[in-house]
DOLODO-634309 format. One record per residue: residue number from 1; residue in three letters; chain; x, y, z of N, C-alpha, C in turn. Coordinates in steps of 0.05 Angstrom, whole numbers. Atoms other than C-alpha are relative to their C-alpha. Last residue first. Layout:
DOLODO-634309
  resi  resn  chain     nxx     nyy     nzz    caxx    cayy    cazz     cxx     cyy     czz
   NUM   ALA      A       X       Y       Z       X       Y       Z       X       Y       Z
...
END
This chain:
DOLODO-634309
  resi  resn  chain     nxx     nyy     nzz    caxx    cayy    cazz     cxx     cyy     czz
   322   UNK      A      -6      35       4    7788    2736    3378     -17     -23      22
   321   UNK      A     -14       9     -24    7745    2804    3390       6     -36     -10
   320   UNK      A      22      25      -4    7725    2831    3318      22     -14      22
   319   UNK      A      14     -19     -19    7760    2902    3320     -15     -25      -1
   318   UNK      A      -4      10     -28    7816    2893    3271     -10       4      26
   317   UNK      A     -12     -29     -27    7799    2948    3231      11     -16      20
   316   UNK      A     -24     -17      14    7792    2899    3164       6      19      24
   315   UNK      A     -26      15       1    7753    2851    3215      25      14     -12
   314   UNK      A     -14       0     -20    7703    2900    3236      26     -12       1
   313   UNK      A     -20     -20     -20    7693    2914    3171      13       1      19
   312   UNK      A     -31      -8      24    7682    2843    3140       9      23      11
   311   UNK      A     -24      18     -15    7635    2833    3213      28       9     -17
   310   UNK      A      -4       4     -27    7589    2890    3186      33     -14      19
   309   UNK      A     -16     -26       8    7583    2876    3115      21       7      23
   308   UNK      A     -25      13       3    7563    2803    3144      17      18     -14
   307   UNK      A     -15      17      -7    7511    2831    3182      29      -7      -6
   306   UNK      A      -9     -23     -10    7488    2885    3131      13     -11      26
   305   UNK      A     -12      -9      14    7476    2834    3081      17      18      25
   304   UNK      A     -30      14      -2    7443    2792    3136      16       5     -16
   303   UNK      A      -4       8     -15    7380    2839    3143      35     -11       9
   302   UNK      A     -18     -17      -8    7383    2857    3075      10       1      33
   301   UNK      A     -17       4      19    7353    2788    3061      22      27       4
   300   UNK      A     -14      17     -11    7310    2789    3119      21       5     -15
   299   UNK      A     -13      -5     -30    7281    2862    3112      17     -27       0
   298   UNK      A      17      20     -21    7276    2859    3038      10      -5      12
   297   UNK      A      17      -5      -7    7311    2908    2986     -22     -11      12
   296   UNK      A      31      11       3    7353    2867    2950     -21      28       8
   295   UNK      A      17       5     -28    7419    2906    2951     -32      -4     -14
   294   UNK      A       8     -25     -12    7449    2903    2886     -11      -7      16
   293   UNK      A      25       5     -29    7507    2864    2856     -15      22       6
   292   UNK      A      23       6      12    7550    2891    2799     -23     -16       8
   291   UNK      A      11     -28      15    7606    2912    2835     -29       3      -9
   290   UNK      A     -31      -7      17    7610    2843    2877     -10      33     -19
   289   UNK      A      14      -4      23    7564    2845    2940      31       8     -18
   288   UNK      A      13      27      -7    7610    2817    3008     -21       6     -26
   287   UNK      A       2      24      22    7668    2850    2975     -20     -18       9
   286   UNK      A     -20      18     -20    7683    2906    3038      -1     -31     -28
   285   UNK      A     -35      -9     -16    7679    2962    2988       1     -24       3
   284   UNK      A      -8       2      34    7606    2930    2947      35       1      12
   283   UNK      A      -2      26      11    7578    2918    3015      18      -4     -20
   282   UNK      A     -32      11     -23    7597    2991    3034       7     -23       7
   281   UNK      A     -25     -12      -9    7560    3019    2972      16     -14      17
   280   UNK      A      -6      15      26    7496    2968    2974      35       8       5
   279   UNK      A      -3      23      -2    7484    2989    3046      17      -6     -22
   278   UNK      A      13      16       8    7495    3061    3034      13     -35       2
   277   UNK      A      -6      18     -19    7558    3098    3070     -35     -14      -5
   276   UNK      A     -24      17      -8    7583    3117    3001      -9     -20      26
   275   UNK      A      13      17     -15    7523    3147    2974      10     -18      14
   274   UNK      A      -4      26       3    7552    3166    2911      -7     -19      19
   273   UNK      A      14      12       8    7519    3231    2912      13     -31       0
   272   UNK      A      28      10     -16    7552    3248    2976     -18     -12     -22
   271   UNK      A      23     -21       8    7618    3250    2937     -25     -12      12
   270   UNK      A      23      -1      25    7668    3202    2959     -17      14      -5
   269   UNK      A      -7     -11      24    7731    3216    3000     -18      -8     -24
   268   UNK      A      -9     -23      -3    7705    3212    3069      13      11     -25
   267   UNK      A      17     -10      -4    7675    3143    3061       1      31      -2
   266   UNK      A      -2       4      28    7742    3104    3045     -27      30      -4
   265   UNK      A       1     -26       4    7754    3120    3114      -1       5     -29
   264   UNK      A      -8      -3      34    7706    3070    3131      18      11      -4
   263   UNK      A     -19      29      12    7705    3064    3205      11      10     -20
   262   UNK      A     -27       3     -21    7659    3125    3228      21     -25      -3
   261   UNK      A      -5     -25       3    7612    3127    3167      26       5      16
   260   UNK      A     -11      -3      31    7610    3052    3164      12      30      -3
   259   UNK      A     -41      14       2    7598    3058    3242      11     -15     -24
   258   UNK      A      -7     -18     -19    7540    3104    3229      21      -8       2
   257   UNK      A      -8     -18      15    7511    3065    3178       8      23      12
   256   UNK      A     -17      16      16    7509    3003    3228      13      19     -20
   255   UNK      A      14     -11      26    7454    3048    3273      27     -16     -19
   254   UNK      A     -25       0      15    7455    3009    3337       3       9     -29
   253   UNK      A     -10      -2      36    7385    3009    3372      31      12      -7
   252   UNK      A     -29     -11       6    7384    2994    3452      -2     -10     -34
   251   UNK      A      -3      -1      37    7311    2962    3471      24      17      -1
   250   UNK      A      -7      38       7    7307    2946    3553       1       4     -31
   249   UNK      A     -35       5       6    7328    3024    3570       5     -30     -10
   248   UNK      A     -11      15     -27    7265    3038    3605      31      -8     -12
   247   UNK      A      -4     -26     -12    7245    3094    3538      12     -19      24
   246   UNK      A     -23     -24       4    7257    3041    3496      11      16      20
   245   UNK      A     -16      14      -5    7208    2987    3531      38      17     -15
   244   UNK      A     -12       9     -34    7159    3037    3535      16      -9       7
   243   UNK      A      -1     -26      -7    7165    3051    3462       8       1      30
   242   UNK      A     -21      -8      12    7166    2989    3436       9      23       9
   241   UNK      A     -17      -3     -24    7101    2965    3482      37       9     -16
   240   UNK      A      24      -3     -23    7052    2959    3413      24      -1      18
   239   UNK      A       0      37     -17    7096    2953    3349      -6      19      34
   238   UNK      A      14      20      17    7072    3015    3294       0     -27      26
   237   UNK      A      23     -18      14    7092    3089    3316     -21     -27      -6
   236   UNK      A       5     -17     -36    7162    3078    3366     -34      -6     -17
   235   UNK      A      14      19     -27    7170    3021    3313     -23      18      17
   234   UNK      A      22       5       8    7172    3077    3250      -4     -36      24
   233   UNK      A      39     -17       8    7210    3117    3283     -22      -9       1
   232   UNK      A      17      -9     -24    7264    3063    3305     -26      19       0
   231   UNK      A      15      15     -18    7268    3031    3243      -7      -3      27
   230   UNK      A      28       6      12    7285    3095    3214     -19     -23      16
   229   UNK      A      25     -22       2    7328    3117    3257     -23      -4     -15
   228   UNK      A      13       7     -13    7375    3053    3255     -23      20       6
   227   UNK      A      22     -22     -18    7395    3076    3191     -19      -7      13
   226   UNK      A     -15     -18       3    7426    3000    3177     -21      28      -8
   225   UNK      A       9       6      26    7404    2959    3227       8      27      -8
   224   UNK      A     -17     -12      24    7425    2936    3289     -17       6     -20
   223   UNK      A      -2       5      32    7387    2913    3355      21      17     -24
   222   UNK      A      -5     -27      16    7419    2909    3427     -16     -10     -35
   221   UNK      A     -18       5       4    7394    2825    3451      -5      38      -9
   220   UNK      A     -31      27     -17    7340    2798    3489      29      14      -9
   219   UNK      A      -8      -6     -38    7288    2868    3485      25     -27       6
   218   UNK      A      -3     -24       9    7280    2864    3405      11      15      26
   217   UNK      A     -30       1      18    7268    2793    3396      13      27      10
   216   UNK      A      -7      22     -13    7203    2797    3451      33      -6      -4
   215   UNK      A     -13     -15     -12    7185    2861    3411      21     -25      27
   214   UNK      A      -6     -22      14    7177    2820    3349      19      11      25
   213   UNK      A     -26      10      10    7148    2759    3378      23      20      -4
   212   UNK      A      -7      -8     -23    7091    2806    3407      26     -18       1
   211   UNK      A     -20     -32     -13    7087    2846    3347      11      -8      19
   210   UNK      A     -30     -17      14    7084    2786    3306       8      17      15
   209   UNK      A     -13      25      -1    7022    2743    3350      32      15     -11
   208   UNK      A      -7      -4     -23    6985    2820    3347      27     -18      15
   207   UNK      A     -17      26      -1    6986    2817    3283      13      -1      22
   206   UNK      A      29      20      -3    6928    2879    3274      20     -24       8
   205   UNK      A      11     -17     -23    6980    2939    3267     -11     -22       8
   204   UNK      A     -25      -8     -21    7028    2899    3216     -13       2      35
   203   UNK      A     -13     -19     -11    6963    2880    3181      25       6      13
   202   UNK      A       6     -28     -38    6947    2816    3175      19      19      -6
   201   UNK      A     -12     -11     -19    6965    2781    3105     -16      17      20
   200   UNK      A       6      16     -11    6910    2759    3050      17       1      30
   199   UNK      A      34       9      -5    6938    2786    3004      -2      -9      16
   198   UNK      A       8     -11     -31    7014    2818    3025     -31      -7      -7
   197   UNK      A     -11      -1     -21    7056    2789    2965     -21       3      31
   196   UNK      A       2      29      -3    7004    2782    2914      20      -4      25
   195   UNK      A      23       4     -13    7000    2863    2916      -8     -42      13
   194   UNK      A      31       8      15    7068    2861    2905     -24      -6      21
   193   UNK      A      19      17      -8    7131    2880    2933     -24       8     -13
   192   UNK      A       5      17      22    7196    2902    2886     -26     -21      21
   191   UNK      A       9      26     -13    7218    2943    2946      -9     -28     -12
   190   UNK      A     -16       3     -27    7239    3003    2911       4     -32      10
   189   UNK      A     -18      -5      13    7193    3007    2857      34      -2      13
   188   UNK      A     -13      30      12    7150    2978    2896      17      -1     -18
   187   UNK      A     -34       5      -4    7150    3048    2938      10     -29      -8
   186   UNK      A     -17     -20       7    7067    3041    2945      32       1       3
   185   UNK      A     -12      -3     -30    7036    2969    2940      26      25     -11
   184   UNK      A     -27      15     -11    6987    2980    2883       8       4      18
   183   UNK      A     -15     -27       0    6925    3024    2870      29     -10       1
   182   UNK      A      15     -10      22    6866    2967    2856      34      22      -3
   181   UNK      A       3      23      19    6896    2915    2908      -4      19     -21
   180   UNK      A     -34      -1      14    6924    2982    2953      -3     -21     -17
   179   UNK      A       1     -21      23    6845    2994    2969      22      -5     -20
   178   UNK      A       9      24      27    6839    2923    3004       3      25     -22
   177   UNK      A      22       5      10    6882    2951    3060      -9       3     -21
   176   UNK      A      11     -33       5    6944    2929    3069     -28       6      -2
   175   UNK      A      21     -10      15    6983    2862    3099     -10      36      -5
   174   UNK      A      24      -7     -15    7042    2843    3127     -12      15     -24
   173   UNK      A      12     -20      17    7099    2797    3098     -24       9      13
   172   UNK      A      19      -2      -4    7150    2765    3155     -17      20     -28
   171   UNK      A      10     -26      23    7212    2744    3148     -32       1       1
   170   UNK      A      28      -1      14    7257    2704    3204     -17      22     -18
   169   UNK      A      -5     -26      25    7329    2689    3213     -33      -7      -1
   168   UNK      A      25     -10       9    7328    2653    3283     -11      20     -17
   167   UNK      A      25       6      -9    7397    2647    3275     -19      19       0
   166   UNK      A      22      -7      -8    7452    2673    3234     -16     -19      13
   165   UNK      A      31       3      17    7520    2640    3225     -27      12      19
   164   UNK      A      30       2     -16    7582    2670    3251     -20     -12     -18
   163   UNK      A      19      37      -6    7646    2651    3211     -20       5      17
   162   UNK      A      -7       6      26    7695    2714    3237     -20     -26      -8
   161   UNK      A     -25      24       6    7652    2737    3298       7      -8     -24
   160   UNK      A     -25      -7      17    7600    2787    3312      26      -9       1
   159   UNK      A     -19      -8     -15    7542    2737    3337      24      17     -21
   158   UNK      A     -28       7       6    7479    2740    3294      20       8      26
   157   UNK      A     -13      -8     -13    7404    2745    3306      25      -7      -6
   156   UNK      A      -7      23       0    7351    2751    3249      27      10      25
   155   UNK      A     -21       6     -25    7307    2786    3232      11     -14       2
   154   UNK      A     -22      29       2    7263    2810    3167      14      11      27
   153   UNK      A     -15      -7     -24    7198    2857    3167      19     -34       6
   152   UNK      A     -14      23       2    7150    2868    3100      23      12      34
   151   UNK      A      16      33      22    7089    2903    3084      26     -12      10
   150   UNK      A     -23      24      -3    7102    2958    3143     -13     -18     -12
   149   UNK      A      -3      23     -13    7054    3017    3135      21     -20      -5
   148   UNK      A       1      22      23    7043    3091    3113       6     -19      16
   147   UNK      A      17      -6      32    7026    3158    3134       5     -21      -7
   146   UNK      A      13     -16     -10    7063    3170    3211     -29      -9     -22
   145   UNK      A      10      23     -17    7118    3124    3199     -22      13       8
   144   UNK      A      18      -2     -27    7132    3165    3137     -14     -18      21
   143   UNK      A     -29      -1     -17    7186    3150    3082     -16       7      29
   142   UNK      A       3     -25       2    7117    3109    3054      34       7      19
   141   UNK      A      20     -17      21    7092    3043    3039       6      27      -1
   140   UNK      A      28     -11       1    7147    2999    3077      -6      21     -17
   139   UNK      A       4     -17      16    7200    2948    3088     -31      14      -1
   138   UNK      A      33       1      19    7227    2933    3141      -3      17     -24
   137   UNK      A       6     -14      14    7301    2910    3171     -22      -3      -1
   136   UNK      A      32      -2      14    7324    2880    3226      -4      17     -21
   135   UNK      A       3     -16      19    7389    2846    3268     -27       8     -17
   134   UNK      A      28      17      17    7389    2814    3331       0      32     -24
   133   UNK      A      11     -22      -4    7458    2823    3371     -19      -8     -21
   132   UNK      A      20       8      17    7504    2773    3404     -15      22      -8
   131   UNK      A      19       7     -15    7574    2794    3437     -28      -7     -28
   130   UNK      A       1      37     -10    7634    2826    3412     -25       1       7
   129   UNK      A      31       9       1    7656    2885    3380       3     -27       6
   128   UNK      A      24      21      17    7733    2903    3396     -32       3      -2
   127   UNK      A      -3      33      -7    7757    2967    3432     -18     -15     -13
   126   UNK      A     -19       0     -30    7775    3042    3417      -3     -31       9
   125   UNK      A     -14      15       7    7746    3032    3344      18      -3      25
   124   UNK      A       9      24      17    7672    3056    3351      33     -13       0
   123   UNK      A       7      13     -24    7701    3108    3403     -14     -23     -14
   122   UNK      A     -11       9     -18    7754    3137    3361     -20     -14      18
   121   UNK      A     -15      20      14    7708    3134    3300      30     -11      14
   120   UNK      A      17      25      15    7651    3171    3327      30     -17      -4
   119   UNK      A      20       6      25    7699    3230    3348      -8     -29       6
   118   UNK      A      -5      33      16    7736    3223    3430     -22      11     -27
   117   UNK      A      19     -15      29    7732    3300    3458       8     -26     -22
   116   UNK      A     -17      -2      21    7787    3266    3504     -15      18     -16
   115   UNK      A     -24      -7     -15    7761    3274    3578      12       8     -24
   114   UNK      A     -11     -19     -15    7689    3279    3558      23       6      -3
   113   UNK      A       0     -23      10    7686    3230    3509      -1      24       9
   112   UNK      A     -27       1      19    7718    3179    3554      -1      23     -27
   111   UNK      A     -26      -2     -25    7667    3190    3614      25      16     -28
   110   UNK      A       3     -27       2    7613    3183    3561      24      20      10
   109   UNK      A      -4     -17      22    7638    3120    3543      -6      25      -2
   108   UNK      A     -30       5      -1    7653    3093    3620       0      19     -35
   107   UNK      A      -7     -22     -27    7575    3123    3641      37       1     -11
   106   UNK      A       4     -23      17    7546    3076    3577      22      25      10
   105   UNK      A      25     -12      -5    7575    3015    3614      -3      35     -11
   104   UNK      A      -3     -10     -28    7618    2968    3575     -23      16       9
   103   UNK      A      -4      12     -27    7610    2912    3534       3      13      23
   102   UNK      A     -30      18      -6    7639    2929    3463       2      -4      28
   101   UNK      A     -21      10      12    7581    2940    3426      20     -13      15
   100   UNK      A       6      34      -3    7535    2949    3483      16      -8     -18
    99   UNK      A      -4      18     -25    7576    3010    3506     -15     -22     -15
    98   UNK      A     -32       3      -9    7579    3041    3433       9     -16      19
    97   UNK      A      -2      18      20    7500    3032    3420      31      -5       5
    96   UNK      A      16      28     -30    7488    3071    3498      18     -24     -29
    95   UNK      A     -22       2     -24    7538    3128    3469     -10     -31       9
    94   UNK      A     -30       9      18    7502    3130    3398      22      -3      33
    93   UNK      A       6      18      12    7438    3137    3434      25     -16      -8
    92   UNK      A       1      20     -11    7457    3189    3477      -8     -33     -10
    91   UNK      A     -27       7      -8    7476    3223    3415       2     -13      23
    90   UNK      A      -3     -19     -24    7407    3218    3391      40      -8      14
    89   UNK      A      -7       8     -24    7402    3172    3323       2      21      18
    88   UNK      A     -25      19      -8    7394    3202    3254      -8      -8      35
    87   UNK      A     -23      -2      13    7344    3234    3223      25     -20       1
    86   UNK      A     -28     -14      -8    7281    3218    3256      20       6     -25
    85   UNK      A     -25      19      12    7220    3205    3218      22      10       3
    84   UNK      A      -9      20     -24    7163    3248    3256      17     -22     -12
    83   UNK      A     -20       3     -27    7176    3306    3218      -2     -20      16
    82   UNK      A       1      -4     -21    7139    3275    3154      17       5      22
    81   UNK      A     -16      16     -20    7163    3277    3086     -14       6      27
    80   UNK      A      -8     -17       0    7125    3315    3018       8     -27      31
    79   UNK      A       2     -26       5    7087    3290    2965      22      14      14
    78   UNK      A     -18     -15       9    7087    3221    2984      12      18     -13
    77   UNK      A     -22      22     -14    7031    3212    3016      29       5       5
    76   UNK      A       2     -13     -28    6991    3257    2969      17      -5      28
    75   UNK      A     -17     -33       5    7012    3220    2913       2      22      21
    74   UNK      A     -34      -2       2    6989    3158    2952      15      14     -16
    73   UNK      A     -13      16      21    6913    3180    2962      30       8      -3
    72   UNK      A      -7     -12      17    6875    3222    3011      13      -4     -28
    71   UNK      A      29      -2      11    6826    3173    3037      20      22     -17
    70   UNK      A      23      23      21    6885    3129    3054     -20      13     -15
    69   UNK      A     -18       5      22    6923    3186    3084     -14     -17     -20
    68   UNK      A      12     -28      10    6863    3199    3138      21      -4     -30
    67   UNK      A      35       3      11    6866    3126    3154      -4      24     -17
    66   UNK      A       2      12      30    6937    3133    3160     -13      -5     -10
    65   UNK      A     -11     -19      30    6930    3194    3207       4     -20     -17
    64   UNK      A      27     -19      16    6879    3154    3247      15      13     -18
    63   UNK      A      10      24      14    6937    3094    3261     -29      21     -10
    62   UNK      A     -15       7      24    6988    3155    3282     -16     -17     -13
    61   UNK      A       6     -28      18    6929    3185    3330      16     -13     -19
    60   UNK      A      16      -4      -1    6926    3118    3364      -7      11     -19
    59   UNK      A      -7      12      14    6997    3102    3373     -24       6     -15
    58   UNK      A     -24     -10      26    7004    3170    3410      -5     -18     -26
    57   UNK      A      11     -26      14    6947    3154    3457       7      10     -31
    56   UNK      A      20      16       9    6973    3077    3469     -12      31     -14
    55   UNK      A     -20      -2      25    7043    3121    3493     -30     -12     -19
    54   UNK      A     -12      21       7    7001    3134    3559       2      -4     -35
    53   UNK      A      13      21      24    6982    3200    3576      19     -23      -1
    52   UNK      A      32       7       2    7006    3251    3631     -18     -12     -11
    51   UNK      A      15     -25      29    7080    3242    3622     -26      -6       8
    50   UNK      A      28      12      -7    7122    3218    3678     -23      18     -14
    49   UNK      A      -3      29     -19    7200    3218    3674     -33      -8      -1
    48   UNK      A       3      -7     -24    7189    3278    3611      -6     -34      14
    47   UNK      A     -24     -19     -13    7241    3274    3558     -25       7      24
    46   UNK      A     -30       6      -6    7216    3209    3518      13      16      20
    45   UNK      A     -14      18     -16    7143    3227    3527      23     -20       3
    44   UNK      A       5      -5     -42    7138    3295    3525       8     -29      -6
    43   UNK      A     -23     -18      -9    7176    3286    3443      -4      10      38
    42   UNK      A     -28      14      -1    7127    3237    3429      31      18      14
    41   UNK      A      12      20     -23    7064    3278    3449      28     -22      -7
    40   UNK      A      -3     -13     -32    7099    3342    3411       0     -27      26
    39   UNK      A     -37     -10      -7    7118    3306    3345     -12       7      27
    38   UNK      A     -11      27       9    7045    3265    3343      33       7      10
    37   UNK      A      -6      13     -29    7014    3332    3356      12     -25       4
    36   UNK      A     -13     -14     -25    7045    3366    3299      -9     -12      16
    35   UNK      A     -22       2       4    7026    3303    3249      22      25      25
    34   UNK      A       0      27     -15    6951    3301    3272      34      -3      -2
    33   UNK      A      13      11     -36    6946    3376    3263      15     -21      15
    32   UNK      A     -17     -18     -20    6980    3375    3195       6       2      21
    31   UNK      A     -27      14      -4    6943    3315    3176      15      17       6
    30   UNK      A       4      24     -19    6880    3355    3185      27     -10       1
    29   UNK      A      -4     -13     -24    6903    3417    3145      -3     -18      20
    28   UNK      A     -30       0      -8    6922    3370    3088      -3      17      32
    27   UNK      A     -10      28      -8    6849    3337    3091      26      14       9
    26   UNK      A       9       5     -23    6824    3410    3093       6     -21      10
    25   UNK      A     -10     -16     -23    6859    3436    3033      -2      -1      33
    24   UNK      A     -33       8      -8    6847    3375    2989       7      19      27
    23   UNK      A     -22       2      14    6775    3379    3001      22       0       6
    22   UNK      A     -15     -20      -8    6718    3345    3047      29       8     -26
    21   UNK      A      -1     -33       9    6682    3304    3012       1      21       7
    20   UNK      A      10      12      36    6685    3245    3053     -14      23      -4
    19   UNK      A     -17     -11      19    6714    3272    3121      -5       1     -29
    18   UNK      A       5     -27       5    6657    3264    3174      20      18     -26
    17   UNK      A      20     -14      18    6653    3195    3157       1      29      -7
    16   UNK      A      -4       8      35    6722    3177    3182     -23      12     -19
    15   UNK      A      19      18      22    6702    3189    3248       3      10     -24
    14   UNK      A     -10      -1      37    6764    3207    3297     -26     -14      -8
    13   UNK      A       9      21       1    6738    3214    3382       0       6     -33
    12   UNK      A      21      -5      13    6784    3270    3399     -11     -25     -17
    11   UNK      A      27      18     -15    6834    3246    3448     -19       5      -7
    10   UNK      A      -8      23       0    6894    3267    3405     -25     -20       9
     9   UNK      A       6       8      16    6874    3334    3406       4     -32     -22
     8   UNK      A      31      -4       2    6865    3344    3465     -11     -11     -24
     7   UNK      A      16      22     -17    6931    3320    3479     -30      -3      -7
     6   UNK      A      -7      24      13    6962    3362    3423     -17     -30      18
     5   UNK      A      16      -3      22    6934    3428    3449       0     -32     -11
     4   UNK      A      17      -8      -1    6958    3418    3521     -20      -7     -29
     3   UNK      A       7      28       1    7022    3403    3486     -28      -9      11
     2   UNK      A      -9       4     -27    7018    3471    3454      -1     -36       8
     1   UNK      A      11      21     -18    6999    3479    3380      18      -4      23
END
């Protein structure tokens, strides 16, 4: 598939009817489709200045591929991972997250990894953290922002300072459709959310009043959270102007398990299964969870775990501006 191909196929008028009893082989070949053009039409429009479609196209096709998921059922779902759920962050990313950390302009940190070949963990610790920043977590139905939805989404803004307290901590539960009452809310094993949790809830997609609060929070201040890649993915795919407002430079994500990884150095001598630069994990190090604590798993509540993980590091590095 070309991008050509992906456009076209993006603007094909989706009816649901025509799929019912169709088989497994043909649903997966569909989400195939809708999942390669989804990578291509995202991928033109971050890296080209003036893309031929508007991002509304993209969001479009991702809200028919969960329709098409739905009819396939949540084994299917989760079966196998979608390429559109980044990995990690873009290294211009990690340059812009560095400057708002500590105030300067992206051009001065690139500058500095140039001259030195500065690692992650010389330029996370070359000068204090300071300033305000709005923290987020979600939770949701699938590792795919492409195949599944947002039941839950916590915020809240903190300054990085010894003694900060959170504001406008807010938690939001979003809704599913009425199938997931009979089938349950998928990854609750995880997430410990319930169908009684999200009755009666709006949609993520449909809450229009949330998204526009949401992206409102999301443009005042750099956000954080920990694998900021995820909750970037699954924005670029779910909250309405998030994308636009990325690609202009007004949203700056901070990945937190990035500068655990680069900080820590506790991190470098643990075995990957142990998961070292996991929330729970680097809570458990700095003592804000005691051994036998476990990360909740809900956006507000991990939200300010990863906050005040956060500050306790910066402070053991000496890196929280007096």
């Amino acid at each position: 598939m070309n991008l050509g191909d992906a456009i076209s196929h993006a603007s094909t008028i989706f009816m649901p009817e025509f799929l019912f009893g169709a088989d497994e082989d043909f649903l997966l070949g569909e989400r195939a489709a809708n999942e390669e053009a989804l990578h291509l039409l995202v991928e033109e429009y971050f890296t080209n200045p003036s893309p031929s479609f508007g991002f509304d196209l993209v969001q479009e096709l991702a809200d028919r591929n969960r329709s098409l998921c739905d009819m396939m059922g949540p084994e299917s779902v989760q079966a196998d991972r979608s390429r559109n759920l980044a990995g990690h962050l873009s290294d211009d990313d990690i340059l812009r997250g560095v400057a708002a950390l500590q105030h300067r302009k992206p051009e001065s940190v690139a500058k500095e990894v140039e001259g030195t070949n500065a690692t992650k963990g010389v330029l996370y610790g070359s000068k204090p953290a300071k300033g305000k920043f709005v923290g987020i977590d979600i939770e949701t139905t699938s590792t795919s922002p492409d195949r599944g939805y947002i039941v839950n989404v916590g915020w809240e803004i903190m300054e990085l300072a010894e003694g900060a307290e959170p504001t406008d901590a807010t938690s939001v539960f979003c809704g599913l459709p009425e199938q997931y009452e009979e089938t349950g809310v998928p990854l609750a094993e995880i997430h410990k959310i319930t169908w009684n949790d999200v009755s009666g809830k709006k949609p993520f997609r449909e809450d229009k009043e949330l998204q526009k609060a949401l992206l409102k929070v999301l443009k005042s201040h750099p956000f954080m959270a920990h694998n900021a890649a995820f909750e970037d993915s699954w924005l670029k795919l779910h909250l309405d102007g998030y994308a636009e407002a990325r690609k202009e430079g007004k949203i700056v994500p901070i990945d937190t398990r990035d500068i655990c990884r680069a900080l820590d150095p506790e991190v470098r001598f643990m075995s990957w299964e142990a998961k070292p630069a996991s929330l729970e994990a680097w809570a458990q190090r700095r003592g804000v969870l005691a051994a036998d604590e476990a990360e909740r798993h809900l956006g507000l509540d991990d939200t300010d775990l990863m906050f005040r993980t956060l500050i306790a590091e910066l402070k053991e590095r000496n890196l929280l501006k007096a």
